[in-house]
N, CA and C of each residue as an Amber inpcrd file, in Angstrom:
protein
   444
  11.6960000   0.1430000  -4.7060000  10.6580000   0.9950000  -5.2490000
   9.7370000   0.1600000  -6.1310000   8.3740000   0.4760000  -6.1960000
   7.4090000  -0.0600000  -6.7900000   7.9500000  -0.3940000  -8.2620000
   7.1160000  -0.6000000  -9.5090000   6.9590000  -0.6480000 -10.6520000
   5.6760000   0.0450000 -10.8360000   5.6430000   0.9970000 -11.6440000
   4.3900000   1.7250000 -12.0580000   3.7460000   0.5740000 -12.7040000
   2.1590000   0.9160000 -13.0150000   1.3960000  -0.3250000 -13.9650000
   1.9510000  -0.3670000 -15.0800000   2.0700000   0.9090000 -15.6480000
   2.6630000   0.8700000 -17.0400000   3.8630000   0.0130000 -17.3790000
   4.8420000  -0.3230000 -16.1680000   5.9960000  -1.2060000 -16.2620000
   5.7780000  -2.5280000 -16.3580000   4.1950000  -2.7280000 -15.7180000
   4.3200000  -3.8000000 -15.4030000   3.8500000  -5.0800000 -17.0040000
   3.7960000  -6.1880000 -16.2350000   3.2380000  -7.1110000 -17.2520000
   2.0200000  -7.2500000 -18.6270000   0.8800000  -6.9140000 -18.0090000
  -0.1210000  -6.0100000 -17.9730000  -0.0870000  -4.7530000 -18.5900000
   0.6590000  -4.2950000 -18.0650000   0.9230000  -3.1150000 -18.4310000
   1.5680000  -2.3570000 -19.7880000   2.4690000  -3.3490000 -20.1840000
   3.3370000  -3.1510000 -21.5920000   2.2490000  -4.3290000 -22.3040000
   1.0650000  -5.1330000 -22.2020000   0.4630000  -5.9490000 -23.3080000
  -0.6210000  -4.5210000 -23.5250000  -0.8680000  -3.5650000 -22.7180000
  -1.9720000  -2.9690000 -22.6420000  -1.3960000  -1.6170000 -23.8280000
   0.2750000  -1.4650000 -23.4120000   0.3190000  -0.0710000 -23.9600000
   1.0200000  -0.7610000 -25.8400000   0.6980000  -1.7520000 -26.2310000
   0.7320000  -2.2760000 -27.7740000  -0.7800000  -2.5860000 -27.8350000
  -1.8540000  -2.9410000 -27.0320000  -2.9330000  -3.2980000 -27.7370000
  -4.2000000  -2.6010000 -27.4910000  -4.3060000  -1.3870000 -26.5110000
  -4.5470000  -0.4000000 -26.1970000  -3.8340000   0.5560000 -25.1010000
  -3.4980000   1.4440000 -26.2910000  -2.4930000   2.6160000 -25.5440000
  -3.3600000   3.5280000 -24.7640000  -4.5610000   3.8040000 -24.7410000
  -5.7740000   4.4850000 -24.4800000  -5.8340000   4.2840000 -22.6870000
  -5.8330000   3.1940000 -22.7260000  -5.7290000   2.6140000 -20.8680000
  -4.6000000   3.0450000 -20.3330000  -3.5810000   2.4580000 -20.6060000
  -2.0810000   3.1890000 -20.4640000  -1.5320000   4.1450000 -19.8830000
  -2.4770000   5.5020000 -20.8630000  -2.2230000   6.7700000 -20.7600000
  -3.2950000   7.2190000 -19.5560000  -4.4540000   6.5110000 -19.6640000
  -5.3160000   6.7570000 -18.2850000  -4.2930000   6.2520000 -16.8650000
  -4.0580000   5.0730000 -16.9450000  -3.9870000   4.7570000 -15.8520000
  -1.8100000   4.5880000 -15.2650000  -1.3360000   4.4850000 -16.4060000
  -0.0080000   4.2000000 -16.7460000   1.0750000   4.7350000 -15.5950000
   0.9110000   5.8050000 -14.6690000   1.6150000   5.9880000 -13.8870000
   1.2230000   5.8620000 -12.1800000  -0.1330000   4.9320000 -12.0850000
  -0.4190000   4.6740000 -10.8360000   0.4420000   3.4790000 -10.4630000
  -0.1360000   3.0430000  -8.9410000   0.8690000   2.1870000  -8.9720000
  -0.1380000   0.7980000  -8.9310000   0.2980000  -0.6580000  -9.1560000
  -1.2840000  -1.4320000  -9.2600000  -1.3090000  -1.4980000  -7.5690000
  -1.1420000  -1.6770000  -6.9810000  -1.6870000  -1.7730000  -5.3880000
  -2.3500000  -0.5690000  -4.7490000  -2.7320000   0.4790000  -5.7820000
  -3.7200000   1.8590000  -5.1990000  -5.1660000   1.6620000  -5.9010000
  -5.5260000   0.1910000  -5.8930000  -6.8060000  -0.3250000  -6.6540000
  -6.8870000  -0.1630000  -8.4650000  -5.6410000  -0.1060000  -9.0860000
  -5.5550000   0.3050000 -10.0940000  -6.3930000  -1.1490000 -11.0990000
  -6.5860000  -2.1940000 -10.3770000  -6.9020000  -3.3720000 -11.2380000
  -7.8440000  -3.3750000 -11.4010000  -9.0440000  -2.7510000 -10.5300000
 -10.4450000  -2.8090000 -10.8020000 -10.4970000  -1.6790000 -11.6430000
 -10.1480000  -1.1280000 -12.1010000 -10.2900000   0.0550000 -13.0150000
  -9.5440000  -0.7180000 -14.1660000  -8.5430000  -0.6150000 -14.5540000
  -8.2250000  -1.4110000 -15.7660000  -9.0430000  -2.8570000 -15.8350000
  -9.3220000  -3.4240000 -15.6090000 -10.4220000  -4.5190000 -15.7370000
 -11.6810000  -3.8250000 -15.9940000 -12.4250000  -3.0640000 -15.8760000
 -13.6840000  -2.5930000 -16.4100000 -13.1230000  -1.4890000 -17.9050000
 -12.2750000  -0.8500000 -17.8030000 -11.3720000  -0.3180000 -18.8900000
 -11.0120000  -0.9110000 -20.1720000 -10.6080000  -2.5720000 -19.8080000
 -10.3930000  -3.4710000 -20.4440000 -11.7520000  -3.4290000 -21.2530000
 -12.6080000  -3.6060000 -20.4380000 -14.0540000  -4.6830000 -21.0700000
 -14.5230000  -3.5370000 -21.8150000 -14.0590000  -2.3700000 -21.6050000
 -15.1650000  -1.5750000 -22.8390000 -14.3450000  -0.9820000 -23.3210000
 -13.2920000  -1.5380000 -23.6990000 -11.8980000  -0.7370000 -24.8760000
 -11.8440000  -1.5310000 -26.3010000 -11.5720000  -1.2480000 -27.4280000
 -11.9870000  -1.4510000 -28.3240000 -11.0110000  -2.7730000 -28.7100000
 -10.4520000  -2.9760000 -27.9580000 -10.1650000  -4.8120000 -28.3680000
 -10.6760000  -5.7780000 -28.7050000  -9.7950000  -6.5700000 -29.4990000
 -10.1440000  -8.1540000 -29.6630000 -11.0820000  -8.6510000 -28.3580000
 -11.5410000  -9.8200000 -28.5820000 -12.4090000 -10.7970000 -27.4520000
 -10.9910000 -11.0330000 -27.4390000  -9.9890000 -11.8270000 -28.1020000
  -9.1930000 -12.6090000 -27.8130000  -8.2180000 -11.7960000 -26.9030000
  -7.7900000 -10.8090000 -27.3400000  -7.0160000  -9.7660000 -26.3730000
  -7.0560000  -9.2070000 -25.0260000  -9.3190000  -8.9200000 -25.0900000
  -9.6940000  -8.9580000 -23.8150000  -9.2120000 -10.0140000 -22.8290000
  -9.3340000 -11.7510000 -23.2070000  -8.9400000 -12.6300000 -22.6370000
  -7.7720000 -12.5740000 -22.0450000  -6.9240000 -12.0780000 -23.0180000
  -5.2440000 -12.0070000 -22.2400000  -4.9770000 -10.7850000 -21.1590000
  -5.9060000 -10.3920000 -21.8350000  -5.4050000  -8.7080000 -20.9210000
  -5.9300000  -8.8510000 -19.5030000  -6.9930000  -9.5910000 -19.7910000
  -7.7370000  -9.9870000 -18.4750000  -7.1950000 -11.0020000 -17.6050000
  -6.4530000 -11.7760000 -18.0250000  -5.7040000 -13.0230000 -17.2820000
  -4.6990000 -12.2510000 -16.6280000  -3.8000000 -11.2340000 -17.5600000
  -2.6350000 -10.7390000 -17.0320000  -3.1330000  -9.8900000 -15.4790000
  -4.3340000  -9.0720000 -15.4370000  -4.9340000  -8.6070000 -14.3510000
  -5.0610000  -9.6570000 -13.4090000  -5.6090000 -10.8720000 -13.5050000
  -5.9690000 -11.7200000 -12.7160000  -4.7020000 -11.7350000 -11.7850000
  -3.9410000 -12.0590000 -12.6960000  -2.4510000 -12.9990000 -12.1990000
  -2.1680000 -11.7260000 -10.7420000  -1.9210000 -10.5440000 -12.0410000
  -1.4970000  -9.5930000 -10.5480000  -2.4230000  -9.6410000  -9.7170000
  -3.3570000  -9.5470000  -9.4980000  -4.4320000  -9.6800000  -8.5100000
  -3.9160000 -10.8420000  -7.3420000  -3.8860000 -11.7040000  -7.9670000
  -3.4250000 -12.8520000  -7.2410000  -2.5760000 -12.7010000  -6.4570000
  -1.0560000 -12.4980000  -6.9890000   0.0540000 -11.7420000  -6.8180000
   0.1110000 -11.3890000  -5.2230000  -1.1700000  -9.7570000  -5.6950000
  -1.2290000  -8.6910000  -4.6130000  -2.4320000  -9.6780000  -3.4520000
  -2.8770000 -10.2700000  -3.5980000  -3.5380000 -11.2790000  -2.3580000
  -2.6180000 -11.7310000  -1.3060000  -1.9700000 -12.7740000  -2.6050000
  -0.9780000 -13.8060000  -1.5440000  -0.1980000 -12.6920000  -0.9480000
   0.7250000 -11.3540000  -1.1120000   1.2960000 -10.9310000  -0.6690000
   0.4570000 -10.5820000   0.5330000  -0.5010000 -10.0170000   1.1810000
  -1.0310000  -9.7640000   2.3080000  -1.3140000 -10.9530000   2.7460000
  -2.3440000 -12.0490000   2.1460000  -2.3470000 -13.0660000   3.1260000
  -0.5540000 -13.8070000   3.5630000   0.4110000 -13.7140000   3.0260000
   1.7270000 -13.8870000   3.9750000   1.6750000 -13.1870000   5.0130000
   0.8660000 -12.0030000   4.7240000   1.2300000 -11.0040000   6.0860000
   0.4990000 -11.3700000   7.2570000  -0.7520000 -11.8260000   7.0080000
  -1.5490000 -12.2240000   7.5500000  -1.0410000 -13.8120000   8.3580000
  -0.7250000 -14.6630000   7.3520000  -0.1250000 -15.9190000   8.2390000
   1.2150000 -15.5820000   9.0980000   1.6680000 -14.6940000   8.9360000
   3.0830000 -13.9600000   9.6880000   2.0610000 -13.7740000  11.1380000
   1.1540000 -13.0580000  11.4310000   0.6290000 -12.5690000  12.6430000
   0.1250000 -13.6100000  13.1390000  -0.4820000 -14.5090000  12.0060000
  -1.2540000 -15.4140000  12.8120000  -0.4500000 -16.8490000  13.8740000
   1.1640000 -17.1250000  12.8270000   1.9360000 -17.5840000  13.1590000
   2.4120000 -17.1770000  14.5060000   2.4820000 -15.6700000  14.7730000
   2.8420000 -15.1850000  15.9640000   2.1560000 -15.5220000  16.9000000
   0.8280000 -15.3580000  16.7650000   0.0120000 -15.4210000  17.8370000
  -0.2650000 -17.1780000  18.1720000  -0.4300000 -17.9060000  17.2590000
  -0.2160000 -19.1690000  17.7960000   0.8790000 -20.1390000  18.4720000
   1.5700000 -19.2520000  18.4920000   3.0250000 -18.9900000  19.1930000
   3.1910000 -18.7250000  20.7680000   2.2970000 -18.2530000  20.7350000
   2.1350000 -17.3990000  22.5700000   3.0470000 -16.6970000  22.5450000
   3.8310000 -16.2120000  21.4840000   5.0900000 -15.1760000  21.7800000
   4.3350000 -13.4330000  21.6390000   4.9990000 -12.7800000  21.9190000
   4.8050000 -10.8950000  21.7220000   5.8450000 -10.9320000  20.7330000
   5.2750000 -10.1530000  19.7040000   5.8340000  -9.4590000  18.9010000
   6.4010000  -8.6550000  19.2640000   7.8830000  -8.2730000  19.4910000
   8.7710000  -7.4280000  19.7820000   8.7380000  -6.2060000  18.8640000
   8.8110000  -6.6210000  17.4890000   8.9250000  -5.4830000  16.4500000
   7.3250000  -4.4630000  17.1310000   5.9620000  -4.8790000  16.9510000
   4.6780000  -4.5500000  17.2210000   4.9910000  -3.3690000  18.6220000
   5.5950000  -4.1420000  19.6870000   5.7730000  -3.2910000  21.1870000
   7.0030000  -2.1070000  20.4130000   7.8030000  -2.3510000  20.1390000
   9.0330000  -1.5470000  19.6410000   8.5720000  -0.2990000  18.7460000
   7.8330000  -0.3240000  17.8910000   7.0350000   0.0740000  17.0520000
   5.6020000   1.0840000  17.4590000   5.3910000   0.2390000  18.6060000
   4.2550000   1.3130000  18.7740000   4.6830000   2.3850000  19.5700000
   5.7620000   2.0500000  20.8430000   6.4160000   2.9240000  21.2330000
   6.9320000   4.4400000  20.9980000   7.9990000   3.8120000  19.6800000
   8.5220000   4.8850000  19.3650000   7.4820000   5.9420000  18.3100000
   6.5970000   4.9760000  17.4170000   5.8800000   5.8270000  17.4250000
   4.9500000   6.8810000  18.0420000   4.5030000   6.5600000  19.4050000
   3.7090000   7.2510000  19.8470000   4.5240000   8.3750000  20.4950000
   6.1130000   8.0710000  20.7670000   6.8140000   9.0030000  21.4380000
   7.3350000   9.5530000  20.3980000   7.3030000   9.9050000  18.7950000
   7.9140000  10.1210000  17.7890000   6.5050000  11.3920000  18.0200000
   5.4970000  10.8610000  18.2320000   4.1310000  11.6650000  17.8350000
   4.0460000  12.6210000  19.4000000   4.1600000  12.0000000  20.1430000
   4.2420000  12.7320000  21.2980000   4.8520000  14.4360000  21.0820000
   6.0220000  13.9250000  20.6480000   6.7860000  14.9580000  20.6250000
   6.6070000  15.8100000  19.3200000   6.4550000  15.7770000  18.3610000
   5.7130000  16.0840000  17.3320000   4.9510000  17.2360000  17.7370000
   3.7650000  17.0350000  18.7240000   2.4350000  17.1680000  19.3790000
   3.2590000  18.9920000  20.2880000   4.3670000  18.0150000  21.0590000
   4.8840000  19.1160000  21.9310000   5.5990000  20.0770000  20.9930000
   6.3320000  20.0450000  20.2630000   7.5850000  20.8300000  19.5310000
   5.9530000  21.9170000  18.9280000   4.7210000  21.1980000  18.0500000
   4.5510000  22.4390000  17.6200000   3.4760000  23.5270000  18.4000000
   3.2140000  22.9540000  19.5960000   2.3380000  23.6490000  20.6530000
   4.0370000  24.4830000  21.6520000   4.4760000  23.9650000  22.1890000
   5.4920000  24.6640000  22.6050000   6.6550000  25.5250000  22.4700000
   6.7240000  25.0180000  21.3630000   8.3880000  25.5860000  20.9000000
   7.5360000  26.6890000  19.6030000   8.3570000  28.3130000  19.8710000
   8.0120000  28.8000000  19.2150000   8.7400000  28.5320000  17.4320000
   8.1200000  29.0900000  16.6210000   8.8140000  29.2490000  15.3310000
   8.9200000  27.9790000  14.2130000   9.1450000  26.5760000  15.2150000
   9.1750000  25.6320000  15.0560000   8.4810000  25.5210000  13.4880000
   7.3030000  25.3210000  13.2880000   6.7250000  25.0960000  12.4900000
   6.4630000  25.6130000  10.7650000   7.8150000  26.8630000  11.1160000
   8.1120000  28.0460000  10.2980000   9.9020000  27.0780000   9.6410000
  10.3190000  25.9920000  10.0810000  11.0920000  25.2990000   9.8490000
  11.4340000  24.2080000   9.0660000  11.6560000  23.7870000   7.6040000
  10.8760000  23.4470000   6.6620000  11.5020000  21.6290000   6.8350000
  12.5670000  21.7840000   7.9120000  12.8730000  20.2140000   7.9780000
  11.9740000  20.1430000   9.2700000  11.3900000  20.5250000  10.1110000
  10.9030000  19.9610000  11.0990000   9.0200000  19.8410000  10.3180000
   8.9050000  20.6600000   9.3100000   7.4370000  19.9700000   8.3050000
   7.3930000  18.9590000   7.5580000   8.6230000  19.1820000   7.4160000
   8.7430000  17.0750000   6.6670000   9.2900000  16.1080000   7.6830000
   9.7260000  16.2640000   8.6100000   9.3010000  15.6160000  10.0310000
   8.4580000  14.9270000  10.3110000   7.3770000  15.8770000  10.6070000
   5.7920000  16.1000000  10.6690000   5.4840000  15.0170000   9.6940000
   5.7310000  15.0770000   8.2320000   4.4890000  14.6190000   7.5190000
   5.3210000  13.0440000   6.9810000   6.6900000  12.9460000   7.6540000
   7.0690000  11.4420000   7.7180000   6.5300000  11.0900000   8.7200000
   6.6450000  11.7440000   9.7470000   5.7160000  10.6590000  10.9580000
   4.2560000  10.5120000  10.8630000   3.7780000  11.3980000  10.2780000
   2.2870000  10.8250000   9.9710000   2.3680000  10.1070000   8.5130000
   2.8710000  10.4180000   7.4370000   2.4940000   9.4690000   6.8770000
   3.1750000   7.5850000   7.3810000   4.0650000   7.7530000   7.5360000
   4.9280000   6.5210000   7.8940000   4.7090000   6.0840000   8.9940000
   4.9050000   6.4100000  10.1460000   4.5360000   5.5590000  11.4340000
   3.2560000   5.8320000  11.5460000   2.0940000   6.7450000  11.1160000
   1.0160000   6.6800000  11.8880000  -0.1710000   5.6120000  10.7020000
   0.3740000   5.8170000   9.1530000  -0.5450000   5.5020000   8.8220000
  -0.0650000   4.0220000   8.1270000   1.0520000   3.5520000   7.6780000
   1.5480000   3.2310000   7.5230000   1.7720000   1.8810000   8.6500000
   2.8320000   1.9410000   9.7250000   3.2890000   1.2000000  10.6820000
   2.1460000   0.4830000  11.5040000   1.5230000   2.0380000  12.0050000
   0.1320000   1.5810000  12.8450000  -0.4270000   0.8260000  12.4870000
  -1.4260000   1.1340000  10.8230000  -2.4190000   0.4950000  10.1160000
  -1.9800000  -1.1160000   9.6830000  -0.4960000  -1.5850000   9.7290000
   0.1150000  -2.8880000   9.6470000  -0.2610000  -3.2790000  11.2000000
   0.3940000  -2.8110000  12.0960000   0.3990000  -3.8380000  13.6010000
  -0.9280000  -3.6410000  13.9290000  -2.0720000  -2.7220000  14.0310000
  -2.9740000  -1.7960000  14.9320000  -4.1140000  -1.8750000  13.8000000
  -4.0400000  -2.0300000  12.5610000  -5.9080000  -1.8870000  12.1770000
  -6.2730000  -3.1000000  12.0530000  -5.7880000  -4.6920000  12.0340000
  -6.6630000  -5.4280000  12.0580000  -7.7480000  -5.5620000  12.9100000
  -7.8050000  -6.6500000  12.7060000  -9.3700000  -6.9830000  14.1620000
  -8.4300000  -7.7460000  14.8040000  -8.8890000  -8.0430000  15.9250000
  -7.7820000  -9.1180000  16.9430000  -9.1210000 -10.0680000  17.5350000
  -8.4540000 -11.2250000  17.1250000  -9.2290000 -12.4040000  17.9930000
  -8.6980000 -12.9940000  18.8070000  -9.3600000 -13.0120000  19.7100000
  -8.3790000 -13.6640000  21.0440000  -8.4000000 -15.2840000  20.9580000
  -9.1500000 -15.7010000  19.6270000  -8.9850000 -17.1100000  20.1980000
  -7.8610000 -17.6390000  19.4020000  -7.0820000 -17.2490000  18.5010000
  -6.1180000 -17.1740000  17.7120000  -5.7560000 -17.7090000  16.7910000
């Protein structure tokens, strides 16, 4: 499980040297764009210059952080593809999702009542949030270059 901002690094220099940000932003998580908002938050909160400086480095760092973590993801695919191999997980993955959704699709057009069923609505809204937006948007929203 994540670390809220408030847990984080950043996050505990912010809630001793302005608690004001904190309480704005303190239970997002930082990878839902929470850094560009505390960074402009920062600059017009009633801190030190010197504090701004730190508070602002500590943003940087996570920033950084949250980069390299996608560009790994990114050299992971790219590794693949210069590989000439198929991604097994990618084929495996799109599969069952689409037959996870398939059926999804059928159960609530066909089957009566179904939808009046409160585990087959959280069903529903794991497979869309998780395989469709989630799984997909990892293997399926980049751009693809074929020259690799």
């Amino acid at each position: 499980m994540k670390k809220k901002f408030k847990d984080t690094k950043v996050g505990k220099f912010l809630n001793e040297k302005a608690p004001s940000i904190i309480e704005t932003v303190g239970d997002l998580l930082p990878d839902s764009g929470v850094l560009g908002v505390v960074g402009n938050l920062i600059e017009k909160s009633g801190m030190s210059d010197e504090d701004k400086a730190v508070a602002s480095s500590h943003v940087k760092e996570m920033y950084e952080i949250e980069v390299a973590d996608r560009s790994s993801a990114r050299n992971r695919e790219v590794d693949i593809k210069k590989s000439g191999r198929q991604d097994i997980m990618m084929v495996v993955t799109g599969v069952v999702g689409l037959a996870a959704f398939i059926f999804m699709i059928y159960a609530v057009v066909y089957e009566k009542g179904v939808t009046e069923n409160d585990l087959f609505v959280h069903l529903m809204g794991m497979i869309e949030g998780v395989v469709i937006s989630n799984i997909f948007a990892y293997y399926y929203g980049t751009s693809h270059n074929d020259k690799g």
